[in-house]
C-alpha positions as a printed Julia matrix, in Angstrom:
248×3 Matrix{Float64}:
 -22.12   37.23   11.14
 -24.87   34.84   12.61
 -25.81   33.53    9.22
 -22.88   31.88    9.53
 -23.28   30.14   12.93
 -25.02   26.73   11.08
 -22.02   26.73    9.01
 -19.77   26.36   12.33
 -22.11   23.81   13.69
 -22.17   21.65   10.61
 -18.3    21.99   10.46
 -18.08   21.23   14.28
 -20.75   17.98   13.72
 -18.37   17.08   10.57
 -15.6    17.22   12.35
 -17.26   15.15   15.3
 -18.37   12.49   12.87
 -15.15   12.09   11.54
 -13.2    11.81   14.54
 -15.68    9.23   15.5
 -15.12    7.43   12.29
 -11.15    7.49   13.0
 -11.98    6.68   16.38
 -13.96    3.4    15.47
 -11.3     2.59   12.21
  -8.36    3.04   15.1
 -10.67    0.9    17.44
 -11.01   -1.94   15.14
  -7.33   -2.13   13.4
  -6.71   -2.4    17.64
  -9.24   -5.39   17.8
  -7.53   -7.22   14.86
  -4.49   -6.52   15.75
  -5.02   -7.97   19.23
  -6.31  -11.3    17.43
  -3.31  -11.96   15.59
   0.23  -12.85   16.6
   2.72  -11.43   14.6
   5.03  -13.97   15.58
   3.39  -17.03   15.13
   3.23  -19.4    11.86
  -0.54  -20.24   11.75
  -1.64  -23.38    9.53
  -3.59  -22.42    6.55
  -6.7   -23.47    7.99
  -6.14  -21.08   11.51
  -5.02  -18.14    9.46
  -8.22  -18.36    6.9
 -10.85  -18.38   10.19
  -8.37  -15.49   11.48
  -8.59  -13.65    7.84
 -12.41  -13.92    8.04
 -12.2   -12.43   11.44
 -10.51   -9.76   11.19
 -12.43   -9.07    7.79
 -14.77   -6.94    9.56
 -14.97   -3.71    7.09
 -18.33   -2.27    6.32
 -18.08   -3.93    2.92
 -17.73   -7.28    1.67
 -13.85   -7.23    1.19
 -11.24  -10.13   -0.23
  -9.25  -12.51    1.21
  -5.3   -11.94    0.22
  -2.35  -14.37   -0.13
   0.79  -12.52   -0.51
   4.02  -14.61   -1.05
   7.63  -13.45   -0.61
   9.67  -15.35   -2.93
  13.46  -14.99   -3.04
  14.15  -14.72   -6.32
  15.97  -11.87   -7.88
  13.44   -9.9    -9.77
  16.5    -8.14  -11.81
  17.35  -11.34  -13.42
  14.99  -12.38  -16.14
  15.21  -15.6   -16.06
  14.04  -16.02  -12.79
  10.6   -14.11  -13.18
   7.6   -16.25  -12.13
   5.08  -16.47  -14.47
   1.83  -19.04  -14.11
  -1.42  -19.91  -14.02
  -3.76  -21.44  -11.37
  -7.45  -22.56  -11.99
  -8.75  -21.59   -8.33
 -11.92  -24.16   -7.72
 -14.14  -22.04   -6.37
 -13.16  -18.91   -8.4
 -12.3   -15.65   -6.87
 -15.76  -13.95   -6.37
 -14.83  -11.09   -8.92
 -16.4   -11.59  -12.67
 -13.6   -10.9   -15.31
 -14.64   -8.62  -18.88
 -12.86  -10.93  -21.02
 -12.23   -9.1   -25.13
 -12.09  -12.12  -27.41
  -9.82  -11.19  -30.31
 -10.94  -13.84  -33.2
 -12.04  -14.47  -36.8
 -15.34  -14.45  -37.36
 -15.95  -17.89  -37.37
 -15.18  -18.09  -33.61
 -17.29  -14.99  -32.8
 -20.42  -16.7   -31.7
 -18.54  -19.47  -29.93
 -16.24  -16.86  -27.71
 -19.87  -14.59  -27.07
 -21.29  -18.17  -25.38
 -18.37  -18.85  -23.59
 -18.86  -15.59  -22.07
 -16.6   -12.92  -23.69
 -17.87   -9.37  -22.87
 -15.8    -7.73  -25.91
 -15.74   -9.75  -29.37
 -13.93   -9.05  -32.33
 -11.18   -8.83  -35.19
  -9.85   -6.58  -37.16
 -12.67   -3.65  -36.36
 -12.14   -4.13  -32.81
  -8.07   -3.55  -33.44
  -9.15   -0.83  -35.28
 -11.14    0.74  -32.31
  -8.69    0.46  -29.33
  -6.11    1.61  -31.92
  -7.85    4.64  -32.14
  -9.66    5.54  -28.94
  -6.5     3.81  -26.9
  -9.86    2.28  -24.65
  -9.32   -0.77  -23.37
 -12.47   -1.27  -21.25
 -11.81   -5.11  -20.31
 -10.02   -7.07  -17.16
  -8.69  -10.0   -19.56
  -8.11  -10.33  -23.43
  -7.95  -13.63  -25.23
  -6.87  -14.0   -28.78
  -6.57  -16.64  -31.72
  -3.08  -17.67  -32.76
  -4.33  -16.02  -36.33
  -5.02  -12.92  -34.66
  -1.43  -12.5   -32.83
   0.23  -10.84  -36.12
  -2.41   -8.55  -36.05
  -2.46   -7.48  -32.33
   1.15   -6.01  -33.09
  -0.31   -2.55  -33.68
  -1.94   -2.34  -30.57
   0.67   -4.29  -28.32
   2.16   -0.86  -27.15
  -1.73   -0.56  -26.01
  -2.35   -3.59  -24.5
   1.58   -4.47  -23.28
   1.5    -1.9   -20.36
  -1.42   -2.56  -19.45
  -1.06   -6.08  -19.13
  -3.77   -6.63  -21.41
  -1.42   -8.73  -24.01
  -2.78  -12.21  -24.98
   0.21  -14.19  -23.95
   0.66  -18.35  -25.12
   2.59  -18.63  -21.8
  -0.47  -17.41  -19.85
  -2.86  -19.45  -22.06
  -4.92  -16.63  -23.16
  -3.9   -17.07  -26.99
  -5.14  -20.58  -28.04
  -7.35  -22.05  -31.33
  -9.87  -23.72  -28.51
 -10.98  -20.07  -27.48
 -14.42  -21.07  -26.01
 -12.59  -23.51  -23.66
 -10.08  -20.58  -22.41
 -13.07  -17.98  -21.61
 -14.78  -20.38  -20.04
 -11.58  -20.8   -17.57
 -11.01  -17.74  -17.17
 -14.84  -16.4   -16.44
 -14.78  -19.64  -13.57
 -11.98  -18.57  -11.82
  -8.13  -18.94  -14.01
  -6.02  -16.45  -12.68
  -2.8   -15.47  -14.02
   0.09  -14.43  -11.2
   3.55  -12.87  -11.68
   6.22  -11.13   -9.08
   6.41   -7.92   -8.83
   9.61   -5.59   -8.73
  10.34   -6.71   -5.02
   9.9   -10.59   -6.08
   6.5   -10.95   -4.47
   3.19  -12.53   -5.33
  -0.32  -10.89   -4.33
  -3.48  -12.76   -5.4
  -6.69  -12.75   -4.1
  -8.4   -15.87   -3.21
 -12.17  -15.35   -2.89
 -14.43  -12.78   -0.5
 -14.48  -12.75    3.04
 -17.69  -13.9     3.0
 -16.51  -17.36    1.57
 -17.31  -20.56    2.97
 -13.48  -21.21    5.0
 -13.13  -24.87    3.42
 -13.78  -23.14   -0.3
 -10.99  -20.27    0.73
  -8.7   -22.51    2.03
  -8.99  -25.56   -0.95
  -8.75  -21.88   -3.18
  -5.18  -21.58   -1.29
  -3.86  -24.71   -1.72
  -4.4   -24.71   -5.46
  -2.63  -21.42   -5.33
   0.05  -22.32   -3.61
   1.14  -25.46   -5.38
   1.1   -23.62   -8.74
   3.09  -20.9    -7.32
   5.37  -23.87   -6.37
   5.47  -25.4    -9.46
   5.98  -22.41  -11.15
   9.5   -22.26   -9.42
  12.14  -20.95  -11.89
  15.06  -23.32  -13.08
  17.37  -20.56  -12.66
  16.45  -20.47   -8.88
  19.23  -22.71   -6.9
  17.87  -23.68   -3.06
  14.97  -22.27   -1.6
  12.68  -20.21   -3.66
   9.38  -18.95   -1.21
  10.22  -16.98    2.31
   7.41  -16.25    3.53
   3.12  -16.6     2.92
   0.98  -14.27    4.7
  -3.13  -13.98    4.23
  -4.74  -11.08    5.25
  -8.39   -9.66    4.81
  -9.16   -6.23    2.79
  -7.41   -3.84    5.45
  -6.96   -6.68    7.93
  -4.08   -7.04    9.59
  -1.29   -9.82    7.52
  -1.59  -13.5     9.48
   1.88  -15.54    8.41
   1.25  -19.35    7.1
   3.12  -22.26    7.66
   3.7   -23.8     4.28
């Protein structure tokens, strides 16, 4: 019976600790939420300072643009698809898999290309089903060849794609771009985009020239099919920070 009072104790000091933890997570999602009107459009520049603010986690978290288009996601042709070379690069190194003949091999391992190969690499992920990489970039050559693995790759959104720029004959050029900061972005199911735009520790003129560039090629990136106006709203938020709404 008494061997078992330290076991209490410990459970009692657990239990302690951890309503002190949700004590100080409740505290500070107060604090935030205190600094930021829910009502108010904030100009870019206001709601960056406010996302670094309130970007007070333990860790080193991101800074988030989400934007609520009003598309119709149903409708194919009015998906949003593009590409946006952020200047300052999004803080988060991409494992780019290079698929290319072997005369590019050395050129894509420079550029920076974690995972290199043809055919024997096709081979590999056709077998194992791994697909240990953020990014995959491929030679037009390659394409007809990537077929057996596209049921692979597709869901996982791992599919070299011309419209996304990851298939190209200039392949050292295209990792390069993509291991300084080329993001792809798409809408989701509920016609919304969510890209990050650098760490919270980021400089605020680097995070907010990041979310310029992001916003102008969501802009230009506006569907044909899409009659009047196409964004709703743009909020930035901090990793678990409350969302601060942008005046665009």
């Amino acid at each position: 019976m008494w061997e078992s009072a330290p076991d209490f104790c410990a459970a009692a000091h657990h239990h302690h600790e951890r309503n002190q933890n949700m004590a100080k997570i409740a505290k500070r999602v107060k604090a935030n939420s205190e600094l930021v009107d829910k009502d108010k459009l904030y100009s870019p520049e206001e709601a960056i300072e406010l996302a670094k603010k309130t970007a007070n986690t333990k860790f080193v978290g991101s800074i988030e643009v989400h934007v609520r288009t009003l598309i119709d996601a149903k409708k194919t042709d009015q998906a949003v698809r593009g590409m946006v070379s952020l200047p300052h690069g999004t803080g988060k190194s991409k494992k780019v898999a290079a698929f290319v003949t072997d005369a590019k091999e050395q050129e894509a391992k420079q550029a920076g290309a974690t995972i290199v190969g043809g055919e024997d690499l096709i081979k590999k992920i056709k077998e194992t089903e791994k697909t240990d990489f953020d990014i995959a970039v491929a030679e037009p050559s390659l394409m007809p060849k990537l077929a057996q693995i596209a049921k692979i790759l597709g869901p996982r959104g791992l599919m070299p794609n011309p419209k996304t720029g990851t298939v190209s004959a200039e392949i050292g050029k295209v990792i390069r771009e993509i291991a300084g900061g080329k993001v792809d972005f798409k809408n989701d199911d509920s016609g919304n985009i969510h890209q990050t735009i650098g760490k919270s520790d980021f400089d605020s003129k680097k995070l907010f020239e990041n979310f310029e560039a992001l916003i102008k090629a969501v802009q230009s990136a506006k569907p044909a099919a899409v009659k009047g106006q196409y964004l709703s709203s743009v909020t930035v938020n901090s990793t678990m920070g409350p969302g601060i709404r942008v005046k665009i």
